[in-house]
Structures are given as C-alpha cells and as structure tokens.
C-alpha positions in Angstrom: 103.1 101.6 123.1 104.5 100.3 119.7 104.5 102.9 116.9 102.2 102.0 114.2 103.6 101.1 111.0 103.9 103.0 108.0 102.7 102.0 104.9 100.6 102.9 101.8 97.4 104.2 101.8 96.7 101.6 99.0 94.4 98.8 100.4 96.4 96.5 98.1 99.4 97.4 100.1 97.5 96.8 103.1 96.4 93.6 102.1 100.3 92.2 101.7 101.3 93.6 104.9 99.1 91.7 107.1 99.6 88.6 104.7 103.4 88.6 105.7 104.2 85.4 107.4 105.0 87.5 110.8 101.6 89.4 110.6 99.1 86.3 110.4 98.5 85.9 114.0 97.9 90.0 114.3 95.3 92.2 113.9 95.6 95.5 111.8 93.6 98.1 110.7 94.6 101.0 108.0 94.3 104.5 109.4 95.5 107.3 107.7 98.2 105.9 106.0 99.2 103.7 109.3 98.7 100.2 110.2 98.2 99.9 114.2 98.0 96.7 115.7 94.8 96.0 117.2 95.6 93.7 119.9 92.6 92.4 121.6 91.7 93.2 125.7 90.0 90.7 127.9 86.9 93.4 128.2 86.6 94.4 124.7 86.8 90.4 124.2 83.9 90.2 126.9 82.1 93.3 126.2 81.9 93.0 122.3 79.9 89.4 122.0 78.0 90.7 124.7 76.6 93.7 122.5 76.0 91.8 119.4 74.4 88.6 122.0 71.9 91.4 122.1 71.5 93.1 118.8 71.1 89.4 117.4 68.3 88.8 119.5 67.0 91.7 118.5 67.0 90.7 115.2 66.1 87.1 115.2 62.7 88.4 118.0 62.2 91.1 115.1 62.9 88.6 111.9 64.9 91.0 110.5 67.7 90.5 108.2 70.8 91.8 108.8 74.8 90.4 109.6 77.2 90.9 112.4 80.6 90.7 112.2 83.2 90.8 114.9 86.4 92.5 115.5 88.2 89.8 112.8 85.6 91.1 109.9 87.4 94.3 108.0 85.2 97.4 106.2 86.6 99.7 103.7 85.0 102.9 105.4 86.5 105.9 102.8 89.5 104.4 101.7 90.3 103.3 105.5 90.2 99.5 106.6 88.1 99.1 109.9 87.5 95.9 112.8 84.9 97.2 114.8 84.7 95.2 117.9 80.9 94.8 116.4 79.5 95.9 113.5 76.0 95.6 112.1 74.7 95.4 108.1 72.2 94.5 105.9 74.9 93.9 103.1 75.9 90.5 102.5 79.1 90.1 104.1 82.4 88.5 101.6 83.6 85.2 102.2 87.2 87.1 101.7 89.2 90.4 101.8 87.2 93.3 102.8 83.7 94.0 102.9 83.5 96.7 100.5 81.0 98.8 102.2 81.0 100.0 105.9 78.5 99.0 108.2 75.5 100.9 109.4 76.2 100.6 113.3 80.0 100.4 114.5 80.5 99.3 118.2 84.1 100.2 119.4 85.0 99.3 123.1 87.5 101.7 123.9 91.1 100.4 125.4 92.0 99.5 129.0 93.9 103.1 129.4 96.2 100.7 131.7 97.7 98.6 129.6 100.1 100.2 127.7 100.3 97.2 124.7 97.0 98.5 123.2 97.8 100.3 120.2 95.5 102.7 119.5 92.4 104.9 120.5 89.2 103.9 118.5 88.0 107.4 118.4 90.8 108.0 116.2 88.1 106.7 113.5 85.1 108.7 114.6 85.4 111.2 111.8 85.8 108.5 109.1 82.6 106.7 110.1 80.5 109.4 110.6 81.8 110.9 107.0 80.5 107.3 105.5 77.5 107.6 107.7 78.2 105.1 110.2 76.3 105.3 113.5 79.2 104.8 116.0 78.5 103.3 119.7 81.7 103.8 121.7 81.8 101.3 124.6 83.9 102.4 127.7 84.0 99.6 130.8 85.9 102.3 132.6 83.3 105.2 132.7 80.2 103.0 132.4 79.1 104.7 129.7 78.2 104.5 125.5 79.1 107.6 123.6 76.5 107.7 121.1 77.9 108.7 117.8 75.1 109.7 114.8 76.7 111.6 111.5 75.7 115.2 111.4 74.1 115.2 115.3 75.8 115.7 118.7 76.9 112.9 121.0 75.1 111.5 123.2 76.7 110.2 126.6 74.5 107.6 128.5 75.2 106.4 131.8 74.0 102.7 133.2 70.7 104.2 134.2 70.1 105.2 130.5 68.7 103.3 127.4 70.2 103.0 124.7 68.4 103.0 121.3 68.8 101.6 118.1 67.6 105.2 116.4 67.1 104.7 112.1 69.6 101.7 112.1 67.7 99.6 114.6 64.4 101.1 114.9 62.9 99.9 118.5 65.6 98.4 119.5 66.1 99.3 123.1 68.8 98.2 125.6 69.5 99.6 129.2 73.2 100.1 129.6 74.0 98.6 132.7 73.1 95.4 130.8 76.2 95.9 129.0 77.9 96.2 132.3 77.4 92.9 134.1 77.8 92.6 138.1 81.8 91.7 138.8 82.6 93.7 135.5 82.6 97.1 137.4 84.8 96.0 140.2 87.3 93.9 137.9 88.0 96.7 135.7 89.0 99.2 138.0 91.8 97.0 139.3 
C-alpha cells in the first residue's frame, strides 16, 4: 500500500495538488490532513452504478427531485473533501470544484481487502459524515452485507435476505440486498 500524501488541510491546497500534471489521471480525496489515492476496483466500479441504477429509478417512479453523483463528484463534508462511490442530494450539484455541501445519503463500497493497491478504508470517513449528518451505506461484496450508517443511531448490518430502506433521506424507498449482489458476483469475489 502507498502512503498517502501529506499536505495541507486547506482545500485550496488540495485543489493544486490533484491539478499537478502527474495527478490528472488520479483520484484523491482530503482526509485529515492526507491526500490518499482512491484508485478504483472492478466491484466498487460494478457495484456503485448498480446502487444509484436503483435510487434513480426510485426517483424518476417517485418524480422526485434530487442528483447523483458518482465516485468522480467531490463534497466538502467539514472541511474534508469526499468521492463517495454514490452519493445522493437535493442541492444542485457545481459544474466545477467542489460541491460545497455534503450529500444526504453517501454509498461507500468498501475495498477488495486483497488487493493491496487500494489506498484506503472508507470507514475512515464514517465519523466526518455522520458529524455533517450524512446517512452513510457502506457496501461490502465480500460479507454480503450494507452497514447502515444514520448520525446519532446505531448501525445497522443487513444481510442479502434483508431490505434495505431509504429511512428520512428516501422515504419508501425499499431495496432487498441481494439485488445489490447479482448471481456470479458472489462466486467472482471470493477468488
């Protein structure tokens, strides 16, 4: 694993660092005065769009308004900059730099704990976005399982044979887990 790299907390700082002509092809986020590389996995690549595939429906079915952003959008959640895998908000996403406001649902897939080029551990973030009041689904192919991750309650672990539910973010919004897991996906990621 490659150290993250030191810089300032400023978000102006940020902002040069991954504008460096060596950083333009990478992914960064800012976390606690650190900029890991967030290198993207062929699950989290598969997993993610599947998520928001169904909280768009959702919301189209619904008419309600609301954005998604993928793991290339940035929020500045408490001074931090974030790239959920998915995240979900009724605040206009910017055309550049970072949205200045975090998103009401963050959906992090969690690393392949085999592949020792991924850089860091999204729980790392958890306290950040539940001090912003960010609902936080953690995604992990390897368990089968969503941590379910509401400021001031405890998590919630649901297997494939649960539902999960879109609580005050989402209201109705319901979604079995194993739909998250496809058939091939289990088998594939154990390998």
């Amino acid at each position: 694993m490659v150290a993250p790299t030191r810089i300032s907390t400023d978000i102006e700082a940020f902002e040069t660092f991954i504008n460096l002509p060596e950083n333009t092809d990478k992914r960064f986020e800012l976390l606690m005065g650190e900029a890991p590389e967030t290198p993207s996995n062929i699950f989290s690549s598969f997993l993610a769009p599947r998520t928001s595939m169904f909280i768009a429906s959702f919301l189209i079915q619904n008419r309600l308004e609301g954005y998604l952003t993928g793991e290339g959008g940035g929020y500045v959640v408490e001074g931090e900059v974030f790239a959920p895998d998915v995240a979900y908000t009724t605040q206009p996403v910017t055309r550049k730099g970072f949205a200045p406001h975090p998103p009401l649902l963050a959906v992090e897939v969690l690393p392949d704990p085999h592949n020792n080029k991924e850089q860091s551990d999204p729980r790392r973030k958890l306290s950040v976005y539940l001090r912003a009041g960010v609902v936080v689904w953690v995604v992990d192919y390897e368990a089968e399982q969503v941590e379910v991750h509401v400021p001031d309650q405890d998590v919630l672990i649901l297997g494939v044979n649960d539902t999960l539910k879109g609580g005050d973010v989402l209201p109705n919004f319901a979604l079995l887990v194993r739909d998250i897991f496809p058939i091939g996906v289990e088998e594939s990621a154990k390998d």
